[in-house]
C-alpha positions as CSV (number, residue, x, y, z in Angstrom):
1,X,-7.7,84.9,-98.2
2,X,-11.0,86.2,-98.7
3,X,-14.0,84.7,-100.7
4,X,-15.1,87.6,-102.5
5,X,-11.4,88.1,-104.1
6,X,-11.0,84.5,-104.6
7,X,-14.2,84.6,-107.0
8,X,-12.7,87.7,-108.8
9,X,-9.2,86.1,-109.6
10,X,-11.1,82.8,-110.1
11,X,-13.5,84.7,-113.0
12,X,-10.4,86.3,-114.4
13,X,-8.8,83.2,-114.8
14,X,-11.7,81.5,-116.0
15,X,-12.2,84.3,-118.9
16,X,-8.3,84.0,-120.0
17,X,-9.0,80.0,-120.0
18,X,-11.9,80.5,-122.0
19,X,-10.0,82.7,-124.4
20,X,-7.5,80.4,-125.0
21,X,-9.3,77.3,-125.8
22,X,-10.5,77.9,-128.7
23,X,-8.4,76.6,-132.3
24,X,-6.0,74.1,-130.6
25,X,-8.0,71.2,-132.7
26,X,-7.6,73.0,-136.1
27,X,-6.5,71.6,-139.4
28,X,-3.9,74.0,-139.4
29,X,-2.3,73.0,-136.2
30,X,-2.8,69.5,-137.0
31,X,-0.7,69.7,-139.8
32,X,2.2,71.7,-138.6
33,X,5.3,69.3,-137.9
34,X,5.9,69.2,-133.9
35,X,8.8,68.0,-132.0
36,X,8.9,64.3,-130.7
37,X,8.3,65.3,-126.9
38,X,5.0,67.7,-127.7
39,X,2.8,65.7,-125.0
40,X,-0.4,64.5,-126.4
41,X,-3.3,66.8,-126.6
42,X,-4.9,65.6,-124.0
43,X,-2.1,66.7,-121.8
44,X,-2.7,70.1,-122.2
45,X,-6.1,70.7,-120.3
46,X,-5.0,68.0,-117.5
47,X,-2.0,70.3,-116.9
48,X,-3.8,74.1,-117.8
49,X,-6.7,73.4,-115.3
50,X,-4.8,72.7,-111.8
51,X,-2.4,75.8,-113.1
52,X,-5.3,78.2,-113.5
53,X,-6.9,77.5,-110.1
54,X,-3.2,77.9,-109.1
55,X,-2.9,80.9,-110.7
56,X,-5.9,82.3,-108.8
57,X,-5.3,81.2,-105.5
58,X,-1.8,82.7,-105.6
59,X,-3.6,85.8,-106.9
60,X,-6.4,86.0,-103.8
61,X,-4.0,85.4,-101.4
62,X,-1.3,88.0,-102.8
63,X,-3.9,90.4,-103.0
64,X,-5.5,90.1,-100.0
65,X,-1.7,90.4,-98.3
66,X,-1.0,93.3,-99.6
67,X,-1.9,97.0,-99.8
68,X,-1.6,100.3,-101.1
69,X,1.1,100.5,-103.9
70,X,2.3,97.1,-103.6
71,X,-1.3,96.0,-104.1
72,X,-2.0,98.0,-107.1
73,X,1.1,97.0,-108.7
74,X,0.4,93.3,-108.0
75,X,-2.9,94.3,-109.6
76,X,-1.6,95.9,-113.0
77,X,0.6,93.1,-113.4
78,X,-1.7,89.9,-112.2
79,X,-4.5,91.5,-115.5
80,X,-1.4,91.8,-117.7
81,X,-0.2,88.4,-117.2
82,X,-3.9,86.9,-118.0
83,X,-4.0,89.5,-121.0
84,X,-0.5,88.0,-121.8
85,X,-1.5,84.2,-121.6
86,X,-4.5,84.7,-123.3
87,X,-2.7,87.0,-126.4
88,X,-0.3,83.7,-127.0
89,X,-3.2,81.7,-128.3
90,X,-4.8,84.6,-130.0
91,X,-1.2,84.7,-132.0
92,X,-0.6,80.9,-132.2
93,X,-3.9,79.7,-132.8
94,X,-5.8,82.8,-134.1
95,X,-3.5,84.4,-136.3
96,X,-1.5,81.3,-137.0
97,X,1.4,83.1,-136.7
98,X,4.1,80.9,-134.2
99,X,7.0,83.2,-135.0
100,X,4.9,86.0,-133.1
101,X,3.6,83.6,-130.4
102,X,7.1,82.9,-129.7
103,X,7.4,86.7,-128.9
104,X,4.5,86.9,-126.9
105,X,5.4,83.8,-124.6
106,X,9.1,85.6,-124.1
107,X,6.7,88.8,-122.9
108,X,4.5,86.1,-120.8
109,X,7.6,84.9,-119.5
110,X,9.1,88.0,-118.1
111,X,5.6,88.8,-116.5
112,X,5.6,85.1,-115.0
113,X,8.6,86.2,-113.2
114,X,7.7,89.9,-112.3
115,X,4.5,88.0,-110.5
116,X,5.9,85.1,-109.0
117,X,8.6,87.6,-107.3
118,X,5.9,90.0,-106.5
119,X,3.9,87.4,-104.6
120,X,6.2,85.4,-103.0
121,X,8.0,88.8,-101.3
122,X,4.2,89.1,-100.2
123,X,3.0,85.7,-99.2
124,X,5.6,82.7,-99.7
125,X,2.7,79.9,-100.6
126,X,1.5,82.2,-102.8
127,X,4.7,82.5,-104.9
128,X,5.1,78.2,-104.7
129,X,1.8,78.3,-106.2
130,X,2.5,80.4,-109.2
131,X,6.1,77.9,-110.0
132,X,4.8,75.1,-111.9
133,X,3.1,77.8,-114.6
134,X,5.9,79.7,-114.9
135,X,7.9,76.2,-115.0
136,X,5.1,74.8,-117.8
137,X,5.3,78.4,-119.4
138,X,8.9,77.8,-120.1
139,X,8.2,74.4,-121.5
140,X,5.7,76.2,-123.9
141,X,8.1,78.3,-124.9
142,X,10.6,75.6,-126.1
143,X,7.6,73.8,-127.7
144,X,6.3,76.8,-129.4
145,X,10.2,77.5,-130.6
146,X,10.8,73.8,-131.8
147,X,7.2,74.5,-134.2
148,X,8.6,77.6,-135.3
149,X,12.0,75.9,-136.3
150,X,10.4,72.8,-137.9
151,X,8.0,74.8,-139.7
152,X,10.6,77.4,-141.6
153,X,9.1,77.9,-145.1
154,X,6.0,76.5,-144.8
């Protein structure tokens, strides 16, 4: 893996972390009803900051190991996941809309996948590194579809 696409997939990540920090504290949020197993709030940037410098290792390294159309595919895909991840909060948060944030993590989801199988045909450690956020990304998904269900009506 080289430095110079290390820092790239590293500022990538580092903008779509950026993006999706902002709102989680809100009045709003605070009052919507959650399941009992949401972790606590402090959770959530213990677990999203080991998974972004995972997500841009795996991307370095699958970059780097790849070429051509493989590459550029791996490219287009790797900026549509982070445009992905960072749209859910935009929906959730921003817009306070979880019915369409639901939608968006399905979308997330199927990227997740696309990528993880992309770079692990390319470079096996880099596939292991993208699991846990497509694992966590799942558990998002139940926890955004338990808020939707709890909060019907309101």
């Amino acid at each position: 893996m080289r430095v110079p696409t290390l820092v790239k997939t590293a500022a990538a990540v580092t903008a779509t972390a950026a993006a999706t920090s902002t709102g989680t504290s809100t009045r709003w949020y605070r009052r919507l009803r959650k399941p009992a197993w949401q972790p606590p709030s402090a959770a959530f940037p213990l677990v999203w900051t080991p998974l972004y410098g995972l997500i841009a290792l795996a991307g370095a390294r699958t970059l780097d190991r790849s070429e051509g159309p493989e590459r550029a595919a791996f490219a287009r895909g790797y900026a549509l996941n982070l445009a992905l991840n960072a749209g859910w909060s935009a929906l959730f948060f921003g817009a306070r809309k979880p019915g369409a944030a639901l939608a968006g993590i399905a979308a997330l989801n199927a990227s997740n996948l696309v990528l993880l199988r992309r770079a692990a045909r390319t470079d096996r450690p880099a596939g292991a590194a993208l699991a846990p956020y497509v694992a966590w990304t799942l558990f998002a998904t139940a926890l955004n579809g338990a808020i939707v269900g709890l909060n019907r009506g309101r």
